[in-house]
DRENMARSE-366388 format. One record per residue (C-alpha): x, z, y; chain; residue number from 1. Coordinates in pm, whole numbers, plus 32768, in hexadecimal, padded with zeros to 4 digits. Layout:
BEGIN
<<X; Z; Y>; A; NUM>;
...
This chain:
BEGIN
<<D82A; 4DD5; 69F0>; A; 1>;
<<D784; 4E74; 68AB>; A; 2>;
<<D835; 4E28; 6768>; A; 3>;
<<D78A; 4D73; 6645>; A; 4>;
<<D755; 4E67; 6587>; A; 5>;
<<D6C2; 4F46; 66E9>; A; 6>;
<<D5C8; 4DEE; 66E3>; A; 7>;
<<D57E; 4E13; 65A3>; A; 8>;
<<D51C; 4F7F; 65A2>; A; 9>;
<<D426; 4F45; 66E1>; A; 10>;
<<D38E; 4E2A; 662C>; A; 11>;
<<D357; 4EEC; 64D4>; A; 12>;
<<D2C2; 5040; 6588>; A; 13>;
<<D180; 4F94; 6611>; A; 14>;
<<D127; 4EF6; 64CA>; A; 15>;
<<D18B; 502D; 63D9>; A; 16>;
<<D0A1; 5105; 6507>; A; 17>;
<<CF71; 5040; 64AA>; A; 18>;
<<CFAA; 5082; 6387>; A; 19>;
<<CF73; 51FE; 6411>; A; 20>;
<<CE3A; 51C3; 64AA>; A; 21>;
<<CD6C; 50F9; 6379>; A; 22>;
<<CDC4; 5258; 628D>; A; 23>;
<<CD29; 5332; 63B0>; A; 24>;
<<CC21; 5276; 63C6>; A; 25>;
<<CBB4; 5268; 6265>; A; 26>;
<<CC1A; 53E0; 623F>; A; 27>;
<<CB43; 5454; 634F>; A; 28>;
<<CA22; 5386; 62AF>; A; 29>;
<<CA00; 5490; 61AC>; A; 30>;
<<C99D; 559B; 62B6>; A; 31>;
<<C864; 54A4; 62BE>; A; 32>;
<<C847; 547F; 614B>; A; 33>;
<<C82B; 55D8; 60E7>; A; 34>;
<<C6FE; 5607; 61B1>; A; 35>;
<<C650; 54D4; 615A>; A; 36>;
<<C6AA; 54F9; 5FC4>; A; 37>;
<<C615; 566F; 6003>; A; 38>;
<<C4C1; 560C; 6051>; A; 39>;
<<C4E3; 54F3; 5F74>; A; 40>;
<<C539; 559B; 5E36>; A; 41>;
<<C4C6; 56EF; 5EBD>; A; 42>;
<<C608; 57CD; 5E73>; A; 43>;
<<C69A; 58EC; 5EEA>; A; 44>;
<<C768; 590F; 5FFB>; A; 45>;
<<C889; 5970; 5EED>; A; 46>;
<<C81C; 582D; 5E32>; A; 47>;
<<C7FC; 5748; 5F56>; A; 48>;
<<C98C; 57B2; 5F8C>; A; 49>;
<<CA12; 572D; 5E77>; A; 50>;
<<C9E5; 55DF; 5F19>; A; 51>;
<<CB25; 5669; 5FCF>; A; 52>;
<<CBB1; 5703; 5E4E>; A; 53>;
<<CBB5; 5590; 5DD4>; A; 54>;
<<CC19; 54DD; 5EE9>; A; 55>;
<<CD47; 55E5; 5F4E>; A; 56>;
<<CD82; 5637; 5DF3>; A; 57>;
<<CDFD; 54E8; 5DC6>; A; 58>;
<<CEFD; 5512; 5EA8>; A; 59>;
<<CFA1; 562A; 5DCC>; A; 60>;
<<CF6B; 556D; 5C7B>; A; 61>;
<<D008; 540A; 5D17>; A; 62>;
<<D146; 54F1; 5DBE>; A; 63>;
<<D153; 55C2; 5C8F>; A; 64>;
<<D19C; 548A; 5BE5>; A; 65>;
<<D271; 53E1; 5CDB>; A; 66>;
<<D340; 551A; 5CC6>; A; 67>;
<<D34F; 5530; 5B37>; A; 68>;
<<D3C7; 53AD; 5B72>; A; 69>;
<<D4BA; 53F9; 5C87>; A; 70>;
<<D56F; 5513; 5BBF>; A; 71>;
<<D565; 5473; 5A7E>; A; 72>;
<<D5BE; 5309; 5AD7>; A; 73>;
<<D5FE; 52B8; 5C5C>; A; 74>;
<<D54C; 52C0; 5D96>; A; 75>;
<<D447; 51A9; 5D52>; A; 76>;
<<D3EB; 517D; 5ECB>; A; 77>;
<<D5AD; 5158; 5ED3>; A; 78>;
<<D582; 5066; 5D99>; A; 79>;
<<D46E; 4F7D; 5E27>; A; 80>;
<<D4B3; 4F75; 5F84>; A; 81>;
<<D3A6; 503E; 608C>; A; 82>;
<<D30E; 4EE8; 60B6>; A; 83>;
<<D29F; 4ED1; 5F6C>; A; 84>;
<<D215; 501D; 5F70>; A; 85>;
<<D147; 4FED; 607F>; A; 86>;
<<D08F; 4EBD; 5FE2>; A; 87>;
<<D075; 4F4E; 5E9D>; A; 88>;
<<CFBD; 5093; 5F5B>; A; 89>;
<<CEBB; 4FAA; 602F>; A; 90>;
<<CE69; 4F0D; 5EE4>; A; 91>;
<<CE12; 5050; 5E28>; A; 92>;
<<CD5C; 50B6; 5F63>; A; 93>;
<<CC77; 4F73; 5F51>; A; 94>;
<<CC2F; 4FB6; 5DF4>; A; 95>;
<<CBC3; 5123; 5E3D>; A; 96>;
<<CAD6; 506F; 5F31>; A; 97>;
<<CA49; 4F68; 5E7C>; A; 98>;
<<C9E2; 5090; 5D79>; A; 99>;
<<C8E0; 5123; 5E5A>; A; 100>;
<<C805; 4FE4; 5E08>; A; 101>;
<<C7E5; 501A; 5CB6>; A; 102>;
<<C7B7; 51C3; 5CEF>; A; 103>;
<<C68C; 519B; 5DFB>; A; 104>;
<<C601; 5072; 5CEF>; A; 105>;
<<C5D6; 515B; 5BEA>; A; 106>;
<<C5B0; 5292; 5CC9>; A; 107>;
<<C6DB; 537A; 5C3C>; A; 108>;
<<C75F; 5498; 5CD4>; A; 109>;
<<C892; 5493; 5BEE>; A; 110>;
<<C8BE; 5322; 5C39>; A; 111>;
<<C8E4; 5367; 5DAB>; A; 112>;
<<C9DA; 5447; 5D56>; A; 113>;
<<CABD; 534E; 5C6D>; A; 114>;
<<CAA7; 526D; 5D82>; A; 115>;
<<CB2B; 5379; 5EA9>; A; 116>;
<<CC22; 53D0; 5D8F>; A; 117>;
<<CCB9; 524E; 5D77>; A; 118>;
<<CC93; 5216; 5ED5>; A; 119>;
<<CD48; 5353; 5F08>; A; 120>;
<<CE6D; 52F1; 5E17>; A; 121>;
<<CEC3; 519D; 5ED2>; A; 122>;
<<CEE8; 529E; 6032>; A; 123>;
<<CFC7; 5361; 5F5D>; A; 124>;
<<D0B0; 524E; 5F5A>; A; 125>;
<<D077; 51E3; 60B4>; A; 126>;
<<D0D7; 5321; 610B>; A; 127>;
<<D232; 5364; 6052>; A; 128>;
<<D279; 5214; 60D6>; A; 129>;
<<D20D; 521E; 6256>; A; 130>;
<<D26C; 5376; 62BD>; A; 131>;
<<D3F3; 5364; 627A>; A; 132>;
<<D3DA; 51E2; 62B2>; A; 133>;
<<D370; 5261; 641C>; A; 134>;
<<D440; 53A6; 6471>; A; 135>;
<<D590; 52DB; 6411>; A; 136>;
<<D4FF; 517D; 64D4>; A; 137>;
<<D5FC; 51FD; 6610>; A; 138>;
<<D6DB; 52FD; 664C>; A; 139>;
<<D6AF; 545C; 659E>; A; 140>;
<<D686; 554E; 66D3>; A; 141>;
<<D555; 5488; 6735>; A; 142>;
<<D4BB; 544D; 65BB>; A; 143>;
<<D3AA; 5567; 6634>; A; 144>;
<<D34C; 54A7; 6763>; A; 145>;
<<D2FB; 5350; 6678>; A; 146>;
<<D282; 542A; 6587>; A; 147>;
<<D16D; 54B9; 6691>; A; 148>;
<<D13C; 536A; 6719>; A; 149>;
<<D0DB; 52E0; 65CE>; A; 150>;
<<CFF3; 53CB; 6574>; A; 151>;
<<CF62; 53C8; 66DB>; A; 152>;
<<CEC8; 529E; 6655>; A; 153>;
<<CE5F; 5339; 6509>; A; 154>;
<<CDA0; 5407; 65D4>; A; 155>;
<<CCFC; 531B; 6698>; A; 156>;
<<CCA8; 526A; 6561>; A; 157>;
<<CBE2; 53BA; 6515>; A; 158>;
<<CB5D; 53FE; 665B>; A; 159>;
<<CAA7; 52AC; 665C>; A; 160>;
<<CA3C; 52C2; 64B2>; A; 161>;
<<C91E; 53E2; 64B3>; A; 162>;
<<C879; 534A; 65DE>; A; 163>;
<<C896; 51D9; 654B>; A; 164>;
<<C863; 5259; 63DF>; A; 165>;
<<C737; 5343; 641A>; A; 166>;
<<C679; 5244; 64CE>; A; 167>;
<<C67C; 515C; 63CB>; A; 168>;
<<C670; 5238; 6296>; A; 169>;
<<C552; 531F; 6345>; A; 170>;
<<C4CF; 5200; 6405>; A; 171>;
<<C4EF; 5086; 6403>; A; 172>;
<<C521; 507E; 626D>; A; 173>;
<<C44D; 51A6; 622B>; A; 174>;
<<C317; 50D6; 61EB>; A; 175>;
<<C2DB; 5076; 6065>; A; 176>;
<<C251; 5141; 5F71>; A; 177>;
<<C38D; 51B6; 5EDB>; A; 178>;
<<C42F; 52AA; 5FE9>; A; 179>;
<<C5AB; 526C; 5F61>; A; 180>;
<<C580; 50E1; 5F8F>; A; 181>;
<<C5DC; 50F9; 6125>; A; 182>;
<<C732; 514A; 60D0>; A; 183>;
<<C77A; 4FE1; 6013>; A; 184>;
<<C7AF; 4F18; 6144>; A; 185>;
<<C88B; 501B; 61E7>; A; 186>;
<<C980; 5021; 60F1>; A; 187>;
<<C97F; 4EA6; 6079>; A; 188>;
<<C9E3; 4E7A; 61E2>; A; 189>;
<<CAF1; 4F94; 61B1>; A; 190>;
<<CB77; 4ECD; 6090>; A; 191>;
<<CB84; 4D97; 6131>; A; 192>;
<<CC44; 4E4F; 6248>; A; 193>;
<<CD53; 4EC0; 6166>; A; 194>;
<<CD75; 4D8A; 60C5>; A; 195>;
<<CDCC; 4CCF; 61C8>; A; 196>;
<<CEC2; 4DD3; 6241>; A; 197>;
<<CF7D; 4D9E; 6133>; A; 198>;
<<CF8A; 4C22; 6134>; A; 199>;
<<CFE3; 4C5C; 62A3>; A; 200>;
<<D0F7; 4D4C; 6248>; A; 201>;
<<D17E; 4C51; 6140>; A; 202>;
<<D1C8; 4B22; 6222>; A; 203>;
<<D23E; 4C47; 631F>; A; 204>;
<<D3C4; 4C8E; 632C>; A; 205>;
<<D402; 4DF3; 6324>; A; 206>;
<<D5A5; 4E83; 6331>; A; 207>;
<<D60F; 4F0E; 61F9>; A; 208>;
<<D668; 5065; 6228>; A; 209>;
<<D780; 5061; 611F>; A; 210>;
<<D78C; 50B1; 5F94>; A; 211>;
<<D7EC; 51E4; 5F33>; A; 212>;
<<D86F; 526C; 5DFA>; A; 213>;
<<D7A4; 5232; 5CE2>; A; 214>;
<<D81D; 533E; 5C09>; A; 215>;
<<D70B; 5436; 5B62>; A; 216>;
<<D6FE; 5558; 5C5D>; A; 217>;
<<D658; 5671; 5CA2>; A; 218>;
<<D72A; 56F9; 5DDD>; A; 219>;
<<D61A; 56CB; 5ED4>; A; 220>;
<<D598; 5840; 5E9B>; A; 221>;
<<D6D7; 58DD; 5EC4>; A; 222>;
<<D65B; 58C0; 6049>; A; 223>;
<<D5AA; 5A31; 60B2>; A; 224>;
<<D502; 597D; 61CC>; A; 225>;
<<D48E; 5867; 60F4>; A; 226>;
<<D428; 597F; 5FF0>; A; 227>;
<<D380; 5A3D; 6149>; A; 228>;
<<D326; 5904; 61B7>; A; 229>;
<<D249; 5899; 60A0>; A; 230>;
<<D194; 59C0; 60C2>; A; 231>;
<<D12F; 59A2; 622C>; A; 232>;
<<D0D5; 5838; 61F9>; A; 233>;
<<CF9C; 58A9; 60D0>; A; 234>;
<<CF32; 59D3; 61BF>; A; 235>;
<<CF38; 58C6; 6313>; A; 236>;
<<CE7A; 57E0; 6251>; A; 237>;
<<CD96; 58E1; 6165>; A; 238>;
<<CD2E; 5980; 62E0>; A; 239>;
<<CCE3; 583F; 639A>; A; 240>;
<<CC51; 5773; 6290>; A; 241>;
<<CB5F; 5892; 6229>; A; 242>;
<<CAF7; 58E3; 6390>; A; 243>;
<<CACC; 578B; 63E6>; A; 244>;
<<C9F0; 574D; 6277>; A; 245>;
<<C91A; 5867; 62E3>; A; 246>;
<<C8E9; 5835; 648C>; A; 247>;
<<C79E; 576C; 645B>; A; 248>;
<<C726; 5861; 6373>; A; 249>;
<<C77C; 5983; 6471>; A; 250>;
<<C701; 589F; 6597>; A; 251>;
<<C5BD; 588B; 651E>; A; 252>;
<<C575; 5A18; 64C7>; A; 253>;
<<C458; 5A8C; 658F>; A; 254>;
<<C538; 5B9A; 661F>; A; 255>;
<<C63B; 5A9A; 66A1>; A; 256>;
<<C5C2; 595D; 6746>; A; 257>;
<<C4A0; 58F5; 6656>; A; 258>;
<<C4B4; 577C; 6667>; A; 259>;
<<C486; 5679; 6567>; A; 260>;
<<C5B6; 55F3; 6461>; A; 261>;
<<C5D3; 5496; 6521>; A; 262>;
<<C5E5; 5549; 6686>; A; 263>;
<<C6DD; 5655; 65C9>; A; 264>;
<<C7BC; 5526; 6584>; A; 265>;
<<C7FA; 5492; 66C1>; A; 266>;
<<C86B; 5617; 6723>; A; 267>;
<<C94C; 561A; 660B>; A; 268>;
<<CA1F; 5527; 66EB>; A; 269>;
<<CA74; 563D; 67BC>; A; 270>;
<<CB21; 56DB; 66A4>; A; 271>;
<<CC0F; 55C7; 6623>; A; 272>;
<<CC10; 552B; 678F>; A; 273>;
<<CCC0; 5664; 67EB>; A; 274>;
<<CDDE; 5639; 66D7>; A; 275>;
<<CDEE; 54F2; 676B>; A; 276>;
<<CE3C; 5558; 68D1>; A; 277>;
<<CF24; 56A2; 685D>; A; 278>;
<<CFF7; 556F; 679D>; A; 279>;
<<D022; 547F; 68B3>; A; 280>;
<<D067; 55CA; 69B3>; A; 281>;
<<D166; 5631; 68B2>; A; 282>;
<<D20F; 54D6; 6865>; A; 283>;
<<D224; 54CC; 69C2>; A; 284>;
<<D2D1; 5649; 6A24>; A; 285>;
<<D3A0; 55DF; 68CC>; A; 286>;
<<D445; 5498; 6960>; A; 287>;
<<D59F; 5469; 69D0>; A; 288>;
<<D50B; 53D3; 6B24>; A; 289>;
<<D627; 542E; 6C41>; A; 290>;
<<D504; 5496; 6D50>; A; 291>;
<<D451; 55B9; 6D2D>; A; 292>;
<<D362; 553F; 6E47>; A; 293>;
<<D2F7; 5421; 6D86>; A; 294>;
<<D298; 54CB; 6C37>; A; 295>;
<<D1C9; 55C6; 6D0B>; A; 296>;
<<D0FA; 54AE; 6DC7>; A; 297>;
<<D0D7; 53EE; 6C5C>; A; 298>;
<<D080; 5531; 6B9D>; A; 299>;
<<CF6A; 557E; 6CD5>; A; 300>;
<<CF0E; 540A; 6CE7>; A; 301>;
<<CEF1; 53DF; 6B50>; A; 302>;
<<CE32; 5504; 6B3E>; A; 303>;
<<CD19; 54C9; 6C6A>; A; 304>;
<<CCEE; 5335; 6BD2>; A; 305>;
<<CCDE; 53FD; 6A49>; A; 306>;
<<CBEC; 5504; 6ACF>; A; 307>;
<<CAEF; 541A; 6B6B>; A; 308>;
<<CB0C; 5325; 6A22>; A; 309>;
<<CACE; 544A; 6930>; A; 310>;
<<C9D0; 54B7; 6A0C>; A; 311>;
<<C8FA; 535E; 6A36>; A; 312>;
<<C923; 5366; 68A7>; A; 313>;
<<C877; 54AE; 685C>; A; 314>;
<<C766; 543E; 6984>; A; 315>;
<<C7D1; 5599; 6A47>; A; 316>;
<<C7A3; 557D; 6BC3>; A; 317>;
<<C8CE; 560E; 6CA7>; A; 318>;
<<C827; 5750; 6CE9>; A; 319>;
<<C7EB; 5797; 6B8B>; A; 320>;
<<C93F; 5712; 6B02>; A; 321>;
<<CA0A; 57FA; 6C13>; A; 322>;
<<CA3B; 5921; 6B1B>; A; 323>;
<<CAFD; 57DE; 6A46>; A; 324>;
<<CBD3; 57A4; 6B71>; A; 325>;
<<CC39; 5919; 6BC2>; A; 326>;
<<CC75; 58FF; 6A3F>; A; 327>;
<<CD7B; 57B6; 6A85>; A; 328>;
<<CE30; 5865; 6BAF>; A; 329>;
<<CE80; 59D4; 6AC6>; A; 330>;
<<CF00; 58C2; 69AD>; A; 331>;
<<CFE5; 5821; 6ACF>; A; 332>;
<<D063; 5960; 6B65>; A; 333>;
<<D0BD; 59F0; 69FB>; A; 334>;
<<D175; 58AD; 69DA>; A; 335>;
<<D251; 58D8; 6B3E>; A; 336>;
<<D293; 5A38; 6AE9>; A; 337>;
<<D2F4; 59F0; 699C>; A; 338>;
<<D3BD; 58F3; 69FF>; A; 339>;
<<D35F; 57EA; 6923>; A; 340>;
<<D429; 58AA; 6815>; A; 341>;
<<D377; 5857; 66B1>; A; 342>;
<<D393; 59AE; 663C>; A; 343>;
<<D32C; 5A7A; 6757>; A; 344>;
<<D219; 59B2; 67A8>; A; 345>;
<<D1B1; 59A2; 6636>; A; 346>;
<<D19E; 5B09; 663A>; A; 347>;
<<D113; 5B33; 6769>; A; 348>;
<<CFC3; 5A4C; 6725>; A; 349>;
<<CF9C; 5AE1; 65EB>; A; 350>;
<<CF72; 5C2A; 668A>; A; 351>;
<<CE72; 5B9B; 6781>; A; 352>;
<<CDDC; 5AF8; 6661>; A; 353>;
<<CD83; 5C3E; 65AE>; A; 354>;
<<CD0F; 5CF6; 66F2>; A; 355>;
<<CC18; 5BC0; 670D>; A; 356>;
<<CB6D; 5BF1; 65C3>; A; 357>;
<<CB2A; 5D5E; 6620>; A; 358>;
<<CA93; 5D00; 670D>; A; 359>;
<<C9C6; 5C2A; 6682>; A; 360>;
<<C951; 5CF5; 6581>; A; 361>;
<<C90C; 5E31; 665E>; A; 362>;
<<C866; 5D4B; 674A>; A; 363>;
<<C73D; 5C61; 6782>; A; 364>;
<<C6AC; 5B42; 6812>; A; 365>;
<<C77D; 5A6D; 68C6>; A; 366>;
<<C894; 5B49; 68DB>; A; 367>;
<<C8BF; 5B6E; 6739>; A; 368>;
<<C8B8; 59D7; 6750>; A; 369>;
<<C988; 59AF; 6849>; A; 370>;
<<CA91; 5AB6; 67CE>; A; 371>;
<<CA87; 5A18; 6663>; A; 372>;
<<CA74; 587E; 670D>; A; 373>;
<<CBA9; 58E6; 67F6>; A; 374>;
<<CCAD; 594D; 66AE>; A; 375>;
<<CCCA; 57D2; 6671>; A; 376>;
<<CDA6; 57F6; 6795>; A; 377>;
<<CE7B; 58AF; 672E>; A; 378>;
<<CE90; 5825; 65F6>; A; 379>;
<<CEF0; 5706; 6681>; A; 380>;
<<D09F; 5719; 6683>; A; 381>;
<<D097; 5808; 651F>; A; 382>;
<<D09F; 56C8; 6409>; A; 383>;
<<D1D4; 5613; 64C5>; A; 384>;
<<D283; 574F; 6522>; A; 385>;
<<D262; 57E7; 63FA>; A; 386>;
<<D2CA; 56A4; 6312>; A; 387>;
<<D3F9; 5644; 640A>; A; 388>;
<<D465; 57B8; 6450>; A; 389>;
<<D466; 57C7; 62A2>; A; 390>;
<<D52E; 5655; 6245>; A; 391>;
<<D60D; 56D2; 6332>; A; 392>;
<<D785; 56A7; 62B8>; A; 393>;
<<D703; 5614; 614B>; A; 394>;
<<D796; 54F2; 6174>; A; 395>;
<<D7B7; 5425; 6024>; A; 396>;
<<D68A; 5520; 5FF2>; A; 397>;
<<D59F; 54DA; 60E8>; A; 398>;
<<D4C7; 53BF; 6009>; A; 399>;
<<D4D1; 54EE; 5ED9>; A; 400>;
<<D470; 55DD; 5FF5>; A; 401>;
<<D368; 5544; 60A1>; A; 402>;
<<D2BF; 5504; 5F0D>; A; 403>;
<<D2A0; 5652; 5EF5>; A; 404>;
<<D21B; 56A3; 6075>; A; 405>;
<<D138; 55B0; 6039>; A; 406>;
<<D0CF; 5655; 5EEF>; A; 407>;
<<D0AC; 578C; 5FA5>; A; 408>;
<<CF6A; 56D6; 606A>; A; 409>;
<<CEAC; 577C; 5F22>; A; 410>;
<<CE4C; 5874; 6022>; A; 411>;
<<CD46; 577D; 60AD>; A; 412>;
<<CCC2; 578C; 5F49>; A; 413>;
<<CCA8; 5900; 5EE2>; A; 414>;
<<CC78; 59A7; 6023>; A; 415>;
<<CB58; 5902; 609A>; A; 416>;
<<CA70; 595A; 5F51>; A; 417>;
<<CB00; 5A9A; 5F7E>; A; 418>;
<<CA66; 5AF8; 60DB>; A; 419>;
<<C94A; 5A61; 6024>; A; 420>;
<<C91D; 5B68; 5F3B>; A; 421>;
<<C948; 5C52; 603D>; A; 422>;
<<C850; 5BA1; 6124>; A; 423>;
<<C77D; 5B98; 5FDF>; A; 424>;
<<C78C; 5D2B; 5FB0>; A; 425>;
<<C7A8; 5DBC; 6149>; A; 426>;
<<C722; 5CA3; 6223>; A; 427>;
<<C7B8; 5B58; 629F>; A; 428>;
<<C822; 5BBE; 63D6>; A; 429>;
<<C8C8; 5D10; 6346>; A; 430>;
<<C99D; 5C0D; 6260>; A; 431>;
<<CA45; 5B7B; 63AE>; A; 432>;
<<CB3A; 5CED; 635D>; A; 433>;
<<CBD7; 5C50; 623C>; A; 434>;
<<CCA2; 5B5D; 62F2>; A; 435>;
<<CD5C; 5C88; 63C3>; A; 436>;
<<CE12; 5CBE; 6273>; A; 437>;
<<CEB1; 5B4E; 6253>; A; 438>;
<<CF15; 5B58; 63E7>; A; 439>;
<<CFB4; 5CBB; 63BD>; A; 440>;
<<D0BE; 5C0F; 6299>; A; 441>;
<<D0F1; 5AE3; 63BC>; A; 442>;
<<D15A; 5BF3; 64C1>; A; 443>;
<<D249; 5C6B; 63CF>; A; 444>;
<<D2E0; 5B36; 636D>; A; 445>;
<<D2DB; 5AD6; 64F5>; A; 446>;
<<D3A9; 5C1C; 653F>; A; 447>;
<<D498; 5C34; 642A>; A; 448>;
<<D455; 5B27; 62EB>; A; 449>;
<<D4AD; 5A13; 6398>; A; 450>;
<<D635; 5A4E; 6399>; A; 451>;
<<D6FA; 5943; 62EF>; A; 452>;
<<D785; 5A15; 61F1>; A; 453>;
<<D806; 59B9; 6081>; A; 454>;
<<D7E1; 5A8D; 5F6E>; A; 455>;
């Protein structure tokens, strides 16, 4: 019979993961926006990035501050209680919602961006809460397996948002004079969403995870594979959220597939449905289940039902989606040969990840899109590996820790604009090299960074 506190920490994972899937869906939104707010205010492709400058940028300015608070006067996530932090973060998030109706009122470029920077902020918070609130929900040998399960969800929260997104924002609310108006509805609906997660997580009880010492501290960085670890988290999510910003952009080149933005949004399911079904194959190979026969079947059986949902999503028939399948057995293999071992698989897909953008930019047609689509794959396992495989040993720590992982999420704001000016200067599709740069520093902390090491 499972203990109380076993009950409780079943009960609390659910609610805290759906929590997981509302921030992927909202992040994965922006993929949408940027192409939409484009044509609308007729930018650049380096100015239609910094949607992803102010919305990812706010992640470093709310965990630069949560750190200065931390080491200064006590864990604030320790002080309030992770409960509190979560509602406080779905508030902020509504706000940065609500914002948009004002910014596509008055038609302001810089507005939209004040509003992804607030919305951003209240993630921020979600984040330093839900990730370590997750990885120490259960026992610590299996925190990567939660961890992966949790944002299996995220991902299907972002494998679902472009299609959903684009057809409203490029269709169904793209009809009055004013271009920027269709995305009012969407996010007034977003805000409503969060608020009334967080009056559900307020009458919800969720353990307490302890208090720990609230003495001013700086300690956390005394950890080289937190130190490594931050790192690898702003070059996993500089790469994937500036290949994923740009993939309807590349979609649509003549020399690649040459359809239209709302048809190059339902594809862009293919790319965050595949971190979706790398997460649940690698929560699965990262259990503690006794049977090895059993997590094969499940890892063959969740990826066939995942294939055939992603699939029906992008509007793909089987014969053109089989490339997509070949992709989802390599990603499963990988995973039995690795083991399920966080840092050799880590390492391993980021290899595979690099290899696919070369691909894709010394390719064309539907082998460049289909090398470039398939990386979300393999991006899948590199967020949770990378954040568990760095908290690792923290202990009183980890909260100080995951502030500054989370602050290291930047990457999703500069790298994007970056392969933005270099899509602006050699070509869109010769931008897809940049990336190869931020997956080379993940191998590296995959082979050797990741050591639990004090300095």
């Amino acid at each position: 019979m499972s203990s109380p506190k076993e009950s409780n920490y079943s009960y609390a994972f659910p609610v805290v993961t759906a929590l997981f899937f509302a921030w992927g869906f909202i992040t994965a939104l922006n993929d949408v926006l940027i192409p939409h707010l484009r044509n609308v205010f007729e930018l650049s492709v380096f100015q239609s990035t910094l949607v992803q400058f102010a919305f990812f940028g706010a992640y470093f300015i709310g965990s630069l501050i949560y750190f200065a608070i931390s080491a200064t006067r006590g864990d604030p996530i320790a002080r309030i209680g992770y409960k509190k932090g979560l509602i406080l973060g779905l508030i902020i998030a509504a706000c940065g919602c609500l914002l948009f109706i004002p910014a596509a009122s008055f038609k302001i470029y810089i507005f939209f961006l004040f509003a992804l920077f607030t919305l951003g902020l209240g993630l921020t918070l979600l984040q330093i809460a839900a990730n370590p609130y997750v990885a120490l929900l259960g026992k610590p040998e299996t925190a990567s397996a939660r961890l992966n399960l949790s944002q299996a969800f995220n991902s299907f929260g972002t494998t679902i948002s472009p299609v959903i997104g684009g057809y409203l924002i490029f269709e169904f609310f793209n009809t009055s004079t004013n271009a920027a108006d269709s995305v009012k509805i969407p996010y007034a609906a977003l805000a409503s969403a969060f608020l009334l997660l967080a009056i559900g997580i307020a009458f919800v009880e969720l353990p307490s995870l302890g208090k720990k010492d609230q003495e001013n501290s700086g300690s956390a960085l005394r950890y080289k594979n937190l130190v490594w670890g931050i790192g690898a988290i702003f070059c996993y999510v500089g790469a994937e959220v500036a290949i994923g910003s740009l993939l309807i952009n590349f979609t649509t080149l003549p020399e690649i597939l040459n359809v239209e933005e709302v048809e190059a949004s339902k594809l862009l399911a293919l790319y965050w449905g595949g971190a979706m079904v790398g997460r649940f194959v690698g929560s699965i190979a990262m259990s503690n289940w006794s049977s090895k026969f059993y997590r094969l079947l499940s890892m063959f059986v969740v990826s066939i039902v995942l294939f055939l949902l992603i699939t029906t999503i992008a509007g793909l028939s089987l014969i053109d989606s089989l490339p997509f399948l070949i992709f989802i057995a390599l990603n499963i293999v990988i995973v039995l040969l690795c083991r399920g071992a966080p840092s050799a698989t880590l390492s391993a897909f980021a290899f595979i990840a690099s290899v696919l953008l070369l691909i894709g930019v010394l390719s064309s047609g539907t082998t460049a899109f289909w090398a470039i689509t398939a990386i979300g794959l393999f991006n899948s396992i590199m967020w949770p590996n990378i954040f568990t495989l760095s908290i690792a040993g923290l202990g009183d720590d980890t909260s100080q820790g995951s502030s500054l992982l989370v602050m290291a999420i930047l990457g999703g704001a500069l790298v994007p604009p970056m392969q933005g000016l270099v899509a602006d200067i050699f070509g869109l599709q010769a931008s897809f090299l940049f990336p190869i740069i931020c997956y080379a520093y993940i191998m590296f902390f995959g082979l050797v960074g990741y050591k639990p090491i004090k300095r």
